[in-house]
FIVEXTOR-323600 format. One line per field, with one value per residue (C-alpha): y, z, x. Coordinates in Angstrom, 2 decimals. Each point is the difference from the previous one (the first is absolute). Layout:
N
v: [Y,...]
w: [Z,...]
u: [X,...]
//
This chain:
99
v: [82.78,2.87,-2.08,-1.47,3.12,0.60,-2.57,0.12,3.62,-1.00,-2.65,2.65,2.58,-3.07,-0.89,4.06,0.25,-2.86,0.23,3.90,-1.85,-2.23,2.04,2.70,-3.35,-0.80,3.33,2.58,2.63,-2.40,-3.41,-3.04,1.60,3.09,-1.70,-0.75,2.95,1.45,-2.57,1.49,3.77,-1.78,-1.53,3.30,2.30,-2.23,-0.30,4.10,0.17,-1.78,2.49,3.01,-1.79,-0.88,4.13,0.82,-2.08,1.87,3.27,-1.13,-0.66,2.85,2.39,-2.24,1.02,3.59,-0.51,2.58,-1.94,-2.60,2.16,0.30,-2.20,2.50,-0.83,-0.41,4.12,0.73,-1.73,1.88,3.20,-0.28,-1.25,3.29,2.33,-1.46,0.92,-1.85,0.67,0.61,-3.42,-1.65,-2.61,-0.09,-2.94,0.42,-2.29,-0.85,-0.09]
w: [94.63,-2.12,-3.18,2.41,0.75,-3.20,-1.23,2.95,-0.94,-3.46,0.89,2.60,-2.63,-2.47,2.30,0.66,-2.90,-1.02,2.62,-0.69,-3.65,1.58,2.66,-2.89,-2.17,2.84,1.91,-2.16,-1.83,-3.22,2.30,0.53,2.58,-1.97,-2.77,1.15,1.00,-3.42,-1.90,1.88,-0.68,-3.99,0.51,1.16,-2.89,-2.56,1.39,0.20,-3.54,-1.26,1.14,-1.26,-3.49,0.22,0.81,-3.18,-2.05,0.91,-0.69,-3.15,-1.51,0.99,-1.65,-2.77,-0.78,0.93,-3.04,-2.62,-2.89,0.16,0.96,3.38,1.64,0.13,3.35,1.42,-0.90,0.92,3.32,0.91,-1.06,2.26,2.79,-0.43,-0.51,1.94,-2.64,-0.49,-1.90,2.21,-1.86,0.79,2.93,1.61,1.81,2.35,0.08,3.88,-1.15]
u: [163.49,-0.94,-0.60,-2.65,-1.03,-0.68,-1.68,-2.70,-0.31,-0.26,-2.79,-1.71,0.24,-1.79,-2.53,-1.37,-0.47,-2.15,-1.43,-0.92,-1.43,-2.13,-1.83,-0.84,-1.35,-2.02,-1.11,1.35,-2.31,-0.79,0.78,-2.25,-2.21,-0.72,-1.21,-2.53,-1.19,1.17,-2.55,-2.53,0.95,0.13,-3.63,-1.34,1.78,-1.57,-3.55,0.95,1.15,-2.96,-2.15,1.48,0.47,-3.37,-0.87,2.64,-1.71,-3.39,1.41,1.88,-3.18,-1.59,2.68,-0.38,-3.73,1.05,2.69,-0.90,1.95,-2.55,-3.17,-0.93,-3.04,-2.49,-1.45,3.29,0.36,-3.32,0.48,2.92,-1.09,-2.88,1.95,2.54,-2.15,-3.54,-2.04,-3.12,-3.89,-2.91,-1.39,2.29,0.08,3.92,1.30,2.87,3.11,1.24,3.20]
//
């Protein structure tokens, strides 16, 4: 009787725990129905990512004609000094950026 016991126990004890395995496969955190939802979270990242590698690669080039080792662009300077410090000639005819 108790060796019986046991191996029903044994087989219960078996079965919990795949059991346990398989529901976290299916509906678990990182299961089957998440990932889909996770491909979409990854599809929105990169469409994300592109953009703000797309902005860093704006401003990289701008600090790159600011760089003083190889001479800075001289309208890029004059362009920010006149934007910091809203200096401008009485000549001279001034077009805002809607930025």
């Amino acid at each position: 009787m108790t060796t019986l016991l046991r191996r029903a126990g044994l087989s219960a004890a078996a079965l919990i725990a795949i059991s346990f395995f398989v529901y976290n496969a299916a509906l678990g955190p990182t299961g089957f129905v998440a990932a889909k939802a996770l491909q979409v979270e990854l599809a929105q990242k990169k469409v994300e990512y592109a953009a703000l590698d797309k902005k860093r690669a704006e401003l990289k080039n701008r600090v790159g004609l600011l760089d003083p080792k190889r001479g800075a662009d001289p309208d890029m300077v004059d362009e920010l000094v006149r934007r910091q410090l809203n200096v401008a000639r009485p000549d001279e005819v001034i077009i805002p950026l809607n930025k």
